[in-house]
N, CA, C and O atoms as CSV, one atom per row, in Angstrom:
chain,resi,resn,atom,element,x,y,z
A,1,UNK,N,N,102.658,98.897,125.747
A,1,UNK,CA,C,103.102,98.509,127.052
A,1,UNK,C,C,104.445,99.199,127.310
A,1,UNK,O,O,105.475,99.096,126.643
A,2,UNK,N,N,104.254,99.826,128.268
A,2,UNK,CA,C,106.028,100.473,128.422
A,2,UNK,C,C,106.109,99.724,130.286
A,2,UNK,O,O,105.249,99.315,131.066
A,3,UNK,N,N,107.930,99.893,130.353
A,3,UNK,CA,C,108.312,99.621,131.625
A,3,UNK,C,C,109.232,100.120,131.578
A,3,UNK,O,O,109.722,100.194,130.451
A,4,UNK,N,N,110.134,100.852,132.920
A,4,UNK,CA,C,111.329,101.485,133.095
A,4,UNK,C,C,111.837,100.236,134.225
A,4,UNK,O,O,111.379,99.820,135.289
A,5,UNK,N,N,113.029,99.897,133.379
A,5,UNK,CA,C,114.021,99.218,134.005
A,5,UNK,C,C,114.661,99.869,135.469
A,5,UNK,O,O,115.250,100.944,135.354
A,6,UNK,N,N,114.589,99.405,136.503
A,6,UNK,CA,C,114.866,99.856,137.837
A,6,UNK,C,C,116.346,99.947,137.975
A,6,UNK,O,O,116.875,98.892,137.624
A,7,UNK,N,N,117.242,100.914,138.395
A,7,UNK,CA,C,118.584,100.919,138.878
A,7,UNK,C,C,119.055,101.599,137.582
A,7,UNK,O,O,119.517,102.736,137.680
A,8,UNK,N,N,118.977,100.979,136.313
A,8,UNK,CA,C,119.451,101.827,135.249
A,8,UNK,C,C,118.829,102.751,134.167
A,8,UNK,O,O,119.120,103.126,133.031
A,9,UNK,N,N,117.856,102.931,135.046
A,9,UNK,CA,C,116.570,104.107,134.536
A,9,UNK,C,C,116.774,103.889,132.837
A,9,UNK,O,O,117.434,104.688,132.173
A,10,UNK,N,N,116.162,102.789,132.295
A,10,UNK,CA,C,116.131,102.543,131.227
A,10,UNK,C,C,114.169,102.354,130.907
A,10,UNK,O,O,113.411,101.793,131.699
A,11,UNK,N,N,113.885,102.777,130.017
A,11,UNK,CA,C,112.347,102.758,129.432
A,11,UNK,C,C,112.283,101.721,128.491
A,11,UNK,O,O,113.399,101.563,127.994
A,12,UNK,N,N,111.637,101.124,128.140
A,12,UNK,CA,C,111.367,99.585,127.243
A,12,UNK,C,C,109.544,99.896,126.806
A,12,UNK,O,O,108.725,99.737,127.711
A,13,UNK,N,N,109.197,100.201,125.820
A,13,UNK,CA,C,107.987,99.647,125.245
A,13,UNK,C,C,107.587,99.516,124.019
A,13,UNK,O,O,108.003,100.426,123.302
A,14,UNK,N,N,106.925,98.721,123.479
A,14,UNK,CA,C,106.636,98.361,122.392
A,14,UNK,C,C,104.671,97.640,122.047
A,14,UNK,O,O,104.067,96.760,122.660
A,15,UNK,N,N,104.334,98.281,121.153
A,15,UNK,CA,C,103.206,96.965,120.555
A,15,UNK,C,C,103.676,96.342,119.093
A,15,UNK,O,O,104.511,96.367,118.189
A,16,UNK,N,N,102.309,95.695,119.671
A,16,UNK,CA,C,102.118,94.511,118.002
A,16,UNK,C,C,101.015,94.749,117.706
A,16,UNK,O,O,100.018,94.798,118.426
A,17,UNK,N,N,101.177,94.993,116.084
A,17,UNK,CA,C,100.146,95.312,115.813
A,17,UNK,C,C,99.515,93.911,115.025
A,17,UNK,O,O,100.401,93.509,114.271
A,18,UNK,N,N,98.400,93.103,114.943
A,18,UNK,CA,C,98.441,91.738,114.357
A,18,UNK,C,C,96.577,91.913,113.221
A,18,UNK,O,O,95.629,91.294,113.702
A,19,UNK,N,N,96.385,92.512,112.235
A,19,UNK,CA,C,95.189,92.601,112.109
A,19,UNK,C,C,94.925,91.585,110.863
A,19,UNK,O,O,95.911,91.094,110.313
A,20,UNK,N,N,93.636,91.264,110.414
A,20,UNK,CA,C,93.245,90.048,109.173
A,20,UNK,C,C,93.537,90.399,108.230
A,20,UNK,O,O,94.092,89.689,107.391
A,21,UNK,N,N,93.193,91.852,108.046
A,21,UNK,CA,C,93.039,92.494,106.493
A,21,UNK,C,C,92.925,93.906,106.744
A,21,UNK,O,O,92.118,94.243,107.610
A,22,UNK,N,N,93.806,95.090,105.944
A,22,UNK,CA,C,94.051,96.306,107.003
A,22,UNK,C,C,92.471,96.883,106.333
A,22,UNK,O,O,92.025,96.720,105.197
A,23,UNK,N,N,91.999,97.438,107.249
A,23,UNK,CA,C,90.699,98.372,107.335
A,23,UNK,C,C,90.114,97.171,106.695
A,23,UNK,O,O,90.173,95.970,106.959
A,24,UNK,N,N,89.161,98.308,105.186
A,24,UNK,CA,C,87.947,97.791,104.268
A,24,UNK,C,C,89.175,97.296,103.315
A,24,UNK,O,O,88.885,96.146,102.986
A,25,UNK,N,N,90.271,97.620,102.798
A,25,UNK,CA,C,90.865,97.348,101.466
A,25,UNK,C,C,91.351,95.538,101.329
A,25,UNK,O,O,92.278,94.788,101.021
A,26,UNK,N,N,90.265,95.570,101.704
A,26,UNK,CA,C,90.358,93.966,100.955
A,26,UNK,C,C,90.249,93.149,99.481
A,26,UNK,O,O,89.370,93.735,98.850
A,27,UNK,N,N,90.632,92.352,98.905
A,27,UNK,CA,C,89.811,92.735,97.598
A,27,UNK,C,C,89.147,91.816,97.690
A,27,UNK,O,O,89.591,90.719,97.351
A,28,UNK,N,N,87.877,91.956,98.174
A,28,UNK,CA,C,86.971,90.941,98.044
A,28,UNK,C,C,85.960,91.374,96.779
A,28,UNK,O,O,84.865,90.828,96.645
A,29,UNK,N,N,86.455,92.438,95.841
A,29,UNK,CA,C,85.424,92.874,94.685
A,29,UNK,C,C,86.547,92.014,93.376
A,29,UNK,O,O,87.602,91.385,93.440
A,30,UNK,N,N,85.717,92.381,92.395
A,30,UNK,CA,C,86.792,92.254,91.093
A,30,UNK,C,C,86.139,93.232,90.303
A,30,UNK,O,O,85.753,92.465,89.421
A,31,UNK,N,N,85.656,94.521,89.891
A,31,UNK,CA,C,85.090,95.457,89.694
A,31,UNK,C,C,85.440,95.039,87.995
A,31,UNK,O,O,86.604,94.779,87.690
A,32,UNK,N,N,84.250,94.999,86.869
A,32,UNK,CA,C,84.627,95.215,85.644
A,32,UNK,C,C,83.284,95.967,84.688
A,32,UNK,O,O,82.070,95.781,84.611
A,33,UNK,N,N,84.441,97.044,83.945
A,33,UNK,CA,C,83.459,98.250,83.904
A,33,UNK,C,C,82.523,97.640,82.498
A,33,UNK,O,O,82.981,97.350,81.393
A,34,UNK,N,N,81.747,97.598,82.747
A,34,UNK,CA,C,80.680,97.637,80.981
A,34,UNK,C,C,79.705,98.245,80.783
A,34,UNK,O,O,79.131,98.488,81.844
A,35,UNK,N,N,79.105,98.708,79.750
A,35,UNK,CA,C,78.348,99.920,79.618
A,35,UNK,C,C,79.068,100.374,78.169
A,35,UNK,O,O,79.645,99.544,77.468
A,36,UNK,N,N,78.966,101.761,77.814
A,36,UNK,CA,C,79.325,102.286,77.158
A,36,UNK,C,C,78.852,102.447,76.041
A,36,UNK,O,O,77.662,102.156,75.920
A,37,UNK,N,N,79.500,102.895,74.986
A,37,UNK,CA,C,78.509,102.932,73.041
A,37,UNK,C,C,78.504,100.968,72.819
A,37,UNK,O,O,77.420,100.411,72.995
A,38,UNK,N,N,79.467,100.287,72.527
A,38,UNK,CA,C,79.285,99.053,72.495
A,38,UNK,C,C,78.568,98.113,73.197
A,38,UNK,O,O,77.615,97.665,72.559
A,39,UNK,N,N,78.727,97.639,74.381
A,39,UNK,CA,C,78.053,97.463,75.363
A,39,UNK,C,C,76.754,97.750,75.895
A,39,UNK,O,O,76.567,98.965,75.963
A,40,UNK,N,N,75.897,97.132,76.253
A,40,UNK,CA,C,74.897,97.448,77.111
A,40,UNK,C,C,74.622,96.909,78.187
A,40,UNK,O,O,74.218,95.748,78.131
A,41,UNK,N,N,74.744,97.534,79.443
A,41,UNK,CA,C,74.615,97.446,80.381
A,41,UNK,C,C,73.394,96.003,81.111
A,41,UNK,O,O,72.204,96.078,80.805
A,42,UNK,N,N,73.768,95.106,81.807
A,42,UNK,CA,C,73.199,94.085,82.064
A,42,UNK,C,C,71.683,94.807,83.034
A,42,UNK,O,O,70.454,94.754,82.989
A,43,UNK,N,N,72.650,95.377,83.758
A,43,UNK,CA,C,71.572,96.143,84.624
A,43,UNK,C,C,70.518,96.966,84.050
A,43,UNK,O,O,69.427,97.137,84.595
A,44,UNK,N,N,70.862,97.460,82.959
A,44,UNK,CA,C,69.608,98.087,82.515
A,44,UNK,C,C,68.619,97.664,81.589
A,44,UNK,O,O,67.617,98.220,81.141
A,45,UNK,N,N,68.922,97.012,81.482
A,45,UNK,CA,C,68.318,95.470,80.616
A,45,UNK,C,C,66.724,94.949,81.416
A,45,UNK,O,O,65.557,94.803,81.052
A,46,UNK,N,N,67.650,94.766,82.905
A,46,UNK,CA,C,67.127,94.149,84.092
A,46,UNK,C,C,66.343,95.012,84.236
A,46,UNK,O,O,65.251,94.572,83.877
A,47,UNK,N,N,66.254,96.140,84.605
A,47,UNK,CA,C,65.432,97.396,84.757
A,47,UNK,C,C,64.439,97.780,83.974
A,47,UNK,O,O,63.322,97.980,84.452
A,48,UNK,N,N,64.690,97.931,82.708
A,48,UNK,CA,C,64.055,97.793,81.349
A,48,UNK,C,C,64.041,99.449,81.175
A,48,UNK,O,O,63.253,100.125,80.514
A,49,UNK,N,N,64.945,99.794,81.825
A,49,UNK,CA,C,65.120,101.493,81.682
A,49,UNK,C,C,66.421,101.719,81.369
A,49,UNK,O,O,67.239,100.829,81.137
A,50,UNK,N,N,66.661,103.036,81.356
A,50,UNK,CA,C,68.431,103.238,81.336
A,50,UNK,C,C,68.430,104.052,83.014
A,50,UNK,O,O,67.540,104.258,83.839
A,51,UNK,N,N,69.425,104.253,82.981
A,51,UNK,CA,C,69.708,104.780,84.794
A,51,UNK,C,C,69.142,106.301,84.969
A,51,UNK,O,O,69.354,107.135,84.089
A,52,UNK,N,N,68.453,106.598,86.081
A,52,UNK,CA,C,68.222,108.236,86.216
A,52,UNK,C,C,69.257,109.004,85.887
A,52,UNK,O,O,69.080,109.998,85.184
A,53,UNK,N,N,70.485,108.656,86.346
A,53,UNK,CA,C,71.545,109.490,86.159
A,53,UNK,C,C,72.128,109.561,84.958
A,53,UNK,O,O,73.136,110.266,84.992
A,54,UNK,N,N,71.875,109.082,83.861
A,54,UNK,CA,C,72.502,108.781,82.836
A,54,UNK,C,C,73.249,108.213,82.379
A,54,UNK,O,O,73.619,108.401,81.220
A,55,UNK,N,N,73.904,106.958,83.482
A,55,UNK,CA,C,75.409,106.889,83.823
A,55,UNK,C,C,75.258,105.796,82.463
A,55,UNK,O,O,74.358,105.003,82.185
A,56,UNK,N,N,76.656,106.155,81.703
A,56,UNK,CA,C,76.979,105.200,80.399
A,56,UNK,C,C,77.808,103.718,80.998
A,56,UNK,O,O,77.952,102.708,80.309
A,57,UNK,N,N,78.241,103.858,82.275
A,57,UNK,CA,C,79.137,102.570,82.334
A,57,UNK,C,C,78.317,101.841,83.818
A,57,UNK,O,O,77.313,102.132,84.468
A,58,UNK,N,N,78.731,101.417,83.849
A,58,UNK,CA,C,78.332,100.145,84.859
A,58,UNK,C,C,79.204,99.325,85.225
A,58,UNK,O,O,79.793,98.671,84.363
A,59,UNK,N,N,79.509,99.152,86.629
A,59,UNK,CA,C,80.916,98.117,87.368
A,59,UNK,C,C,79.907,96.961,88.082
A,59,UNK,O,O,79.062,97.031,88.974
A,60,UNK,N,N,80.439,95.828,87.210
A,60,UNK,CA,C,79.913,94.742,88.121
A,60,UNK,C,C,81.091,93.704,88.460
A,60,UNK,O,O,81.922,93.025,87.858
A,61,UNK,N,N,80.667,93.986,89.812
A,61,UNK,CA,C,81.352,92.493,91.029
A,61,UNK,C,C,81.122,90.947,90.689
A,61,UNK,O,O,80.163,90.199,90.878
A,62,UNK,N,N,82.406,90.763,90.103
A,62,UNK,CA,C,82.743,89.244,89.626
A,62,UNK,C,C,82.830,88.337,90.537
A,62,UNK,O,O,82.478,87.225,90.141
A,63,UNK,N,N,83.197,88.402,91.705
A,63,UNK,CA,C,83.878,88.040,93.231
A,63,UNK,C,C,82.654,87.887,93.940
A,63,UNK,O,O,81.970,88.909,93.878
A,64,UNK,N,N,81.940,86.585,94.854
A,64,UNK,CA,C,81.190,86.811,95.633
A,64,UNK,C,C,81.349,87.675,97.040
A,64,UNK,O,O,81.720,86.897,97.919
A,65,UNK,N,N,81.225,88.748,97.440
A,65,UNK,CA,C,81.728,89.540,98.571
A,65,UNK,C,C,81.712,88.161,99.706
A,65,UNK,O,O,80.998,87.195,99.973
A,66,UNK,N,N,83.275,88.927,100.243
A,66,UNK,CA,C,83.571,88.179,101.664
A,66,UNK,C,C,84.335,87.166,100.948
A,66,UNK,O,O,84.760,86.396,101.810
A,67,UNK,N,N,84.738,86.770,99.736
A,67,UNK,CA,C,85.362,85.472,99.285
A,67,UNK,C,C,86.647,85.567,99.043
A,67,UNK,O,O,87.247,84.497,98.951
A,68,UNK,N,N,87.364,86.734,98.886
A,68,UNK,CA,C,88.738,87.166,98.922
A,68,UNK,C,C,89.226,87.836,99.958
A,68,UNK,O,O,88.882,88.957,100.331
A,69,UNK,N,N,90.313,86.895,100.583
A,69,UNK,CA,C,91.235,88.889,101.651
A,69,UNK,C,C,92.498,88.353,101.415
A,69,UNK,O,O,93.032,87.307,101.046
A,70,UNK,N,N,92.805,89.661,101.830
A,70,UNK,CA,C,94.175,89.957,101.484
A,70,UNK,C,C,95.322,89.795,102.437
A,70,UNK,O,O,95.117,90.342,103.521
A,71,UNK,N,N,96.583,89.130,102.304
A,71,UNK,CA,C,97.336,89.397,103.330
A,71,UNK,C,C,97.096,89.623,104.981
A,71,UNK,O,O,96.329,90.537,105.283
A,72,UNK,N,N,97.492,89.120,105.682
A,72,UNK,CA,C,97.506,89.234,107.261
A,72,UNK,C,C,98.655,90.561,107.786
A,72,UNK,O,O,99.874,90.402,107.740
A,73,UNK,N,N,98.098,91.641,108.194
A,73,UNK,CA,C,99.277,92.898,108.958
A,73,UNK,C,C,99.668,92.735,110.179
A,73,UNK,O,O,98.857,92.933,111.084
A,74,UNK,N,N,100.977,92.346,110.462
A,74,UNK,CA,C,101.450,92.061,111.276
A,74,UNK,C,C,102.849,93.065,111.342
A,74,UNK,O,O,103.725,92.940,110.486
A,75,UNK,N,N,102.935,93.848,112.204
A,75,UNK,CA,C,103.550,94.859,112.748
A,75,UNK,C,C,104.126,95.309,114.091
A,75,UNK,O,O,103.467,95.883,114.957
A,76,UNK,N,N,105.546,94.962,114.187
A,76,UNK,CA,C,105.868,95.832,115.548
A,76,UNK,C,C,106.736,97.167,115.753
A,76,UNK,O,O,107.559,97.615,114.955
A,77,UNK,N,N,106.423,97.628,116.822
A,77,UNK,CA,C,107.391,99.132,116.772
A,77,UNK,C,C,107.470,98.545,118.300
A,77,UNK,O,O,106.739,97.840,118.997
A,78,UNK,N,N,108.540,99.101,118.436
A,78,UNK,CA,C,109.180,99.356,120.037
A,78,UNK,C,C,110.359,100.603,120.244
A,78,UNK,O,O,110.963,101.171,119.334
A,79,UNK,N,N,110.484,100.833,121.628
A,79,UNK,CA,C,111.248,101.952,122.303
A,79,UNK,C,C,112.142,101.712,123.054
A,79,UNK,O,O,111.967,100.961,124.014
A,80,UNK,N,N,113.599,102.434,122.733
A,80,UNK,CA,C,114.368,102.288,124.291
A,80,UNK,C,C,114.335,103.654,124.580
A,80,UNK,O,O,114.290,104.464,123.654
A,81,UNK,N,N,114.353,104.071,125.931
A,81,UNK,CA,C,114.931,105.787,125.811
A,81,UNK,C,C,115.603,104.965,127.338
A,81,UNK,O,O,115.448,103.862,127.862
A,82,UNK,N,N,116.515,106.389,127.690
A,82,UNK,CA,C,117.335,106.467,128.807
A,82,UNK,C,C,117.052,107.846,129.806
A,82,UNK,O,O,116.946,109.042,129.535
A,83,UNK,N,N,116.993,107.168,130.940
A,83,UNK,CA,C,116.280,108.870,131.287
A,83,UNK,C,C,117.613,109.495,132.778
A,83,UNK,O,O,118.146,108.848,133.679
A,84,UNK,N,N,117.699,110.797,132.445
A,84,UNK,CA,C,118.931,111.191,132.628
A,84,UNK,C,C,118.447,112.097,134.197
A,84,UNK,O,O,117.264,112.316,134.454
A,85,UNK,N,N,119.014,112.313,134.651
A,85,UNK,CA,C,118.381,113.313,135.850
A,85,UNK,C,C,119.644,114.330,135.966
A,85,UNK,O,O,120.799,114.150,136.352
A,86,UNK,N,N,119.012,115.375,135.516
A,86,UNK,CA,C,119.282,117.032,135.732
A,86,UNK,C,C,119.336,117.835,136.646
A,86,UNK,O,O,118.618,118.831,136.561
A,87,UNK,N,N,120.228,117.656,137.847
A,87,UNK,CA,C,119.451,118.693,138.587
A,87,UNK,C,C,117.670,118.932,139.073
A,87,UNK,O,O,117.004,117.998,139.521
A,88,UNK,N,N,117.342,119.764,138.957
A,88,UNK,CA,C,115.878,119.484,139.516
A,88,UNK,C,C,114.476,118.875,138.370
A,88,UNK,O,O,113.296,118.644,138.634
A,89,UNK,N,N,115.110,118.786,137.297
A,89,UNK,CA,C,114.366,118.251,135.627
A,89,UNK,C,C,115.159,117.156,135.503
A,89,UNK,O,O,116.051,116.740,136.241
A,90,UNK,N,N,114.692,116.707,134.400
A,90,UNK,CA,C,115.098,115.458,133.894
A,90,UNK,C,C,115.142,115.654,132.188
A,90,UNK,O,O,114.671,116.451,131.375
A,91,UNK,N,N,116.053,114.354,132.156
A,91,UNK,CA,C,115.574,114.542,130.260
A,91,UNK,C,C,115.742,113.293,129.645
A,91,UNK,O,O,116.370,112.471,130.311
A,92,UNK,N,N,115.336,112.943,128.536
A,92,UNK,CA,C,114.822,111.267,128.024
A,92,UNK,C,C,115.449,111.417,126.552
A,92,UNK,O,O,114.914,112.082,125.666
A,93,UNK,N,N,116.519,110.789,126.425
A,93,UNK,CA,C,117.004,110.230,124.850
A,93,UNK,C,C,116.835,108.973,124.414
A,93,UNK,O,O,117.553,108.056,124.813
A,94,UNK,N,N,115.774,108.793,123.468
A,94,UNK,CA,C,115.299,107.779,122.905
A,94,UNK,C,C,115.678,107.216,121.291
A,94,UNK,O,O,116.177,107.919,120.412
A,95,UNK,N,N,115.392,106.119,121.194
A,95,UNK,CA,C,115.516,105.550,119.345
A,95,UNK,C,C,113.799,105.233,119.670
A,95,UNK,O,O,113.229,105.136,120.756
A,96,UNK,N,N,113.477,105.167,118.844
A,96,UNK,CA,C,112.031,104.045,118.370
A,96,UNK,C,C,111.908,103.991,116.869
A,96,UNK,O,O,111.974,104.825,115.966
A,97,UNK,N,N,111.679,102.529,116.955
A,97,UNK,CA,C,112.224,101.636,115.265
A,97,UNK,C,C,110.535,100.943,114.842
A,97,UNK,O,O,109.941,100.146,115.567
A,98,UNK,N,N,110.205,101.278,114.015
A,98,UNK,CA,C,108.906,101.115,113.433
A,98,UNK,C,C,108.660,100.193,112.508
A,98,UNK,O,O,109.576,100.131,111.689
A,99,UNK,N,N,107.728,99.402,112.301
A,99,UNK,CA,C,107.686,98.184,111.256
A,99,UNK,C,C,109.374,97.482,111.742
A,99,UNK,O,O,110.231,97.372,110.864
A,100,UNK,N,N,109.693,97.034,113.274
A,100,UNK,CA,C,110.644,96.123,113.391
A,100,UNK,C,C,111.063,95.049,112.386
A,100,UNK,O,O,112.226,94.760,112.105
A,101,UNK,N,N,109.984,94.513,111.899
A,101,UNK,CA,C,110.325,93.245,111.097
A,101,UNK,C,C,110.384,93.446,109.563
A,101,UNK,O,O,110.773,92.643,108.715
A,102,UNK,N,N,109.940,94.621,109.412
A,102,UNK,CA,C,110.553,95.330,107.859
A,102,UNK,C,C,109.500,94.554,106.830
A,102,UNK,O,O,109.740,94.138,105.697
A,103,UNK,N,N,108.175,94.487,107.636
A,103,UNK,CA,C,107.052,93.337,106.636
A,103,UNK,C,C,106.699,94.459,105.288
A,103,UNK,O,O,107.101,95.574,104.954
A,104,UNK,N,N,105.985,93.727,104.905
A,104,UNK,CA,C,105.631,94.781,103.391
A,104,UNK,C,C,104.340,94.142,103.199
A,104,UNK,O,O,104.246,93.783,102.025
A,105,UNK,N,N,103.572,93.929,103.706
A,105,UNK,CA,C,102.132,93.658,103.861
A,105,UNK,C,C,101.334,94.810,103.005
A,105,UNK,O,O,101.497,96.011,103.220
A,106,UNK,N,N,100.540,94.338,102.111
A,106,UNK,CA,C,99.462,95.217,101.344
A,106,UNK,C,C,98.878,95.669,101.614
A,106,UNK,O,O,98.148,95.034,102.374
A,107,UNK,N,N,98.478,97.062,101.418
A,107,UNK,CA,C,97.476,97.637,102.314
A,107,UNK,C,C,96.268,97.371,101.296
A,107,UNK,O,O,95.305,96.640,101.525
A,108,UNK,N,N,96.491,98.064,100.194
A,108,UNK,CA,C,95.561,98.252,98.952
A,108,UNK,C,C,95.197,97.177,97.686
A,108,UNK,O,O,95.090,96.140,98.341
A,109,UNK,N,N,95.113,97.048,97.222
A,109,UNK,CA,C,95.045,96.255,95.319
A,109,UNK,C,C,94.113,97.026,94.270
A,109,UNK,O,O,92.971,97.461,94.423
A,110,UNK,N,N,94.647,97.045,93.569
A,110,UNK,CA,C,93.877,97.561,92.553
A,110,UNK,C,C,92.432,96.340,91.844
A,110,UNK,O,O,92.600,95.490,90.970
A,111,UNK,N,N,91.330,96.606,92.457
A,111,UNK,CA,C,90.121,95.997,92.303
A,111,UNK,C,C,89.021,95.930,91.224
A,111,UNK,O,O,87.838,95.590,91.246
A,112,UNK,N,N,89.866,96.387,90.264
A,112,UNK,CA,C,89.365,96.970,88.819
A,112,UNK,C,C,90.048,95.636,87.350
A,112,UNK,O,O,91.173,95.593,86.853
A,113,UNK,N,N,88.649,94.618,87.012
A,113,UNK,CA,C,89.169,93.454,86.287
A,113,UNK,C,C,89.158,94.224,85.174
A,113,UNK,O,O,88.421,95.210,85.148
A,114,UNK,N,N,90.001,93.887,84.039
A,114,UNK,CA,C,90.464,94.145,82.522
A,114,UNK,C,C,91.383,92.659,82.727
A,114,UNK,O,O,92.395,92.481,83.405
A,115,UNK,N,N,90.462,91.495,81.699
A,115,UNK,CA,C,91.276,90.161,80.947
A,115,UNK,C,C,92.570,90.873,80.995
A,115,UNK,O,O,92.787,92.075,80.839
A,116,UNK,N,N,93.357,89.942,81.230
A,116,UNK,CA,C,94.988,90.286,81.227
A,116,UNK,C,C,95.770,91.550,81.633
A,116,UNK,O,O,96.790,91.973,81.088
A,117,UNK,N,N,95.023,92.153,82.832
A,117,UNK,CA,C,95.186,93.551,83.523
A,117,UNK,C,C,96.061,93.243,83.932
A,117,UNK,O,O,97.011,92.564,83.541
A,118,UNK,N,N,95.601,94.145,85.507
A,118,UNK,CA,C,96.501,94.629,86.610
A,118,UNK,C,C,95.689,94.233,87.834
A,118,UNK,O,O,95.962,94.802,88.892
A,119,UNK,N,N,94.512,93.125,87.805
A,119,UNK,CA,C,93.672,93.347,88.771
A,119,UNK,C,C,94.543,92.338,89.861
A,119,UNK,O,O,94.822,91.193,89.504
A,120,UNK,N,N,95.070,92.997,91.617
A,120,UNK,CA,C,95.219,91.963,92.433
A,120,UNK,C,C,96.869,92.862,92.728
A,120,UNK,O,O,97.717,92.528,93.556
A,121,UNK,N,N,96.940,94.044,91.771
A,121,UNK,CA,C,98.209,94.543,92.193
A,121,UNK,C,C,98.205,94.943,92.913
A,121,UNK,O,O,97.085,95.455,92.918
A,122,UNK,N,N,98.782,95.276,93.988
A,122,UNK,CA,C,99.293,95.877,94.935
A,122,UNK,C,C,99.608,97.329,95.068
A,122,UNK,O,O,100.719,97.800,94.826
A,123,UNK,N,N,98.470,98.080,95.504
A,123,UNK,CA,C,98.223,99.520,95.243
A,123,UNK,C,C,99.091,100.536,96.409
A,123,UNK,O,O,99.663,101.598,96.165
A,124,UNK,N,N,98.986,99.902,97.585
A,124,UNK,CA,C,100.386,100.559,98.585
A,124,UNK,C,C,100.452,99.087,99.369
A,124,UNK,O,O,99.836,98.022,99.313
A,125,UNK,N,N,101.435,99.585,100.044
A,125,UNK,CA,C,102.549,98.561,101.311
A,125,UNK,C,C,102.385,99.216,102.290
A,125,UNK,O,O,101.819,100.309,102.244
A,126,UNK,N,N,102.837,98.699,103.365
A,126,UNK,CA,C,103.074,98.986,104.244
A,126,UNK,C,C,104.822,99.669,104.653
A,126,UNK,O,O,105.800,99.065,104.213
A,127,UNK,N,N,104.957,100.641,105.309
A,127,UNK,CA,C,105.839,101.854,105.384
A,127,UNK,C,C,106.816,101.141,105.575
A,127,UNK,O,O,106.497,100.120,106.184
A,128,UNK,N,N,108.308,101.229,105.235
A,128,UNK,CA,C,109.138,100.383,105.091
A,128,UNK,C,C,109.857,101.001,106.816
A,128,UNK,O,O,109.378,101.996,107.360
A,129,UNK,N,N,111.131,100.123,107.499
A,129,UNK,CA,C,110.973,99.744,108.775
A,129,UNK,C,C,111.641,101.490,108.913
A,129,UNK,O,O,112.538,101.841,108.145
A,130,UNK,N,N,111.233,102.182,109.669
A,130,UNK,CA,C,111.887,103.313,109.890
A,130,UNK,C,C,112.257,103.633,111.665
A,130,UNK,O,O,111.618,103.227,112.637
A,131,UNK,N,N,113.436,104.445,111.645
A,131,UNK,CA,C,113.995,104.691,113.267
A,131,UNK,C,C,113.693,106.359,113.521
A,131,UNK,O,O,113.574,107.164,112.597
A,132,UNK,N,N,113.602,106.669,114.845
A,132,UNK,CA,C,113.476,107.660,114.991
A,132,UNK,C,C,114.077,108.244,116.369
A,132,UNK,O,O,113.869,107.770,117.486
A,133,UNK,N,N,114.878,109.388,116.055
A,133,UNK,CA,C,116.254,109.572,117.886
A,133,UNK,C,C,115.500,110.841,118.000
A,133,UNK,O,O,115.239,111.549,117.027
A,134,UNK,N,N,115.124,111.131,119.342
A,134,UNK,CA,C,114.031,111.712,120.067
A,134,UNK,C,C,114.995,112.052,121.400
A,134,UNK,O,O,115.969,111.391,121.760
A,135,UNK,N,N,114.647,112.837,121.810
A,135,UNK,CA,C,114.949,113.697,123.469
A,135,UNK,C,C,114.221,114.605,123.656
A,135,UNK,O,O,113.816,115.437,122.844
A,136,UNK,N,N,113.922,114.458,125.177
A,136,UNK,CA,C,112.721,115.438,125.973
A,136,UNK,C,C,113.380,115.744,127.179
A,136,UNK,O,O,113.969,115.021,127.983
A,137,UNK,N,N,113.129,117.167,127.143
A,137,UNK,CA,C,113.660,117.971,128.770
A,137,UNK,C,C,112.893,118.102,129.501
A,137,UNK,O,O,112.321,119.112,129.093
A,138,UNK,N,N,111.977,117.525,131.140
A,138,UNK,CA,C,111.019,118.174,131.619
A,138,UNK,C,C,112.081,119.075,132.513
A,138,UNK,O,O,113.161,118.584,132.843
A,139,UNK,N,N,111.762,120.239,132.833
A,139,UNK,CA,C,111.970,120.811,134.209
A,139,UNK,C,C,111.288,121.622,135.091
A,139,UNK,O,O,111.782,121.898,136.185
């Protein structure tokens, strides 16, 4: 949404960004690998074959899908610029400040179970709050 303030040719806009869970990276899996020389694979058991592909490991989902999410992303950026008049052009000096509220919302987790891992860490964040000084000449 933008608006220019009347009389002091000032520009104002900003969104919000408000989503459940960013994209797919939810962890609604708990991925744990088995297979291998020790192991034998549950699935191929089930099958009563081994896999076409040969594959030695096998990841099975501990987590009923849809039963975990992650964090709520909630995000604002907004703009001031000032707009200047030139002669027959114009020109616009702006700030715009990103992630306003400086959240650190998860984007990722690491979805891979090992007993006494890392599973549920926090694989990226969200971009920490950044500003940005901008000017444009039309003429």
């Amino acid at each position: 949404m933008t608006y220019t303030v009347p009389k002091v040719d000032v520009v104002v806009s900003g969104t919000f960004h408000s989503l459940p869970y960013p994209g797919n990276n939810f962890p609604s899996v708990a991925n744990q690998s088995l297979g291998g020389v020790a192991v034998a694979s549950p699935l191929e058991t089930t099958l009563g074959r081994p896999f076409s592909n040969g594959q030695a490991v096998t990841f099975l989902n501990l987590v009923k899908p849809g039963a975990l999410y992650g964090d709520r992303l909630n995000q604002i950026d907004f703009r001031v610029a000032k707009l200047l008049k030139l002669g027959r052009g114009r020109a616009m000096i702006g700030v715009d400040l990103f992630n306003a509220l400086n959240a650190a919302s998860i984007l990722t987790y690491n979805n891979t179970f090992v007993p006494g891992g890392t599973w549920l860490q926090p694989s990226s964040v969200l971009t920490a709050r950044m500003a940005k000084i901008s000017a444009e000449v039309t003429f």
